[in-house]
C-alpha positions, 0 to 999 in steps of 0.5 A: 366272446370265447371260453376259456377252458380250464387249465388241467383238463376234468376228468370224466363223471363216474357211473353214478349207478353203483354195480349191483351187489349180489343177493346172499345165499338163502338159508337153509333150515335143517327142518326145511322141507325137501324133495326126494330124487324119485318124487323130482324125476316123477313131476319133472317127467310129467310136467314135460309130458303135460306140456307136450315137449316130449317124444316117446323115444325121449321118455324113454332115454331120460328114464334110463338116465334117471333110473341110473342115479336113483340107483346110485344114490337111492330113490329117496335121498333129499335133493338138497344133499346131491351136492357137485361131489356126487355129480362128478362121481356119477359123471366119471362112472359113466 
């Protein structure tokens, strides 16, 4: 005995797994601590010295780039406020 297939044809299943929504972005407490610019250069190049993923050549051309921005921003400016604005006027003068 054969089956009878419907008459309209059935449209396919949706995905039952919904997409994934997006995490809010965090707060941020005025009262949050922060990192300077200087102390964020200092541990960064000796965490990459520790790991033994630089050269001596290497060191010395990041601390160029970095001497750069502590210049123009400032050595103790908080990392949270170098915003993209900053960044791009860094770019464009370089």
């Amino acid at each position: 005995m054969m089956e009878e297939l419907p008459e309209e044809p059935v449209p396919p299943k949706e995905n039952p797994i919904p997409p994934p929504i997006p995490a809010p972005p965090p707060e941020k407490s005025p009262d949050e601590p922060t990192i300077s610019l200087e102390n964020l250069v200092e541990d960064y190049i000796r965490d990459n010295l520790r790991v033994g993923k630089w050269t001596k050549r290497t060191i010395k051309e990041y601390q160029n780039c970095f001497r750069v921005l502590k210049d123009f921003l400032g050595p103790d400016t908080p990392v949270r406020r170098i915003g993209t604005r900053k960044c791009r006027i860094i770019k464009s003068s370089s």
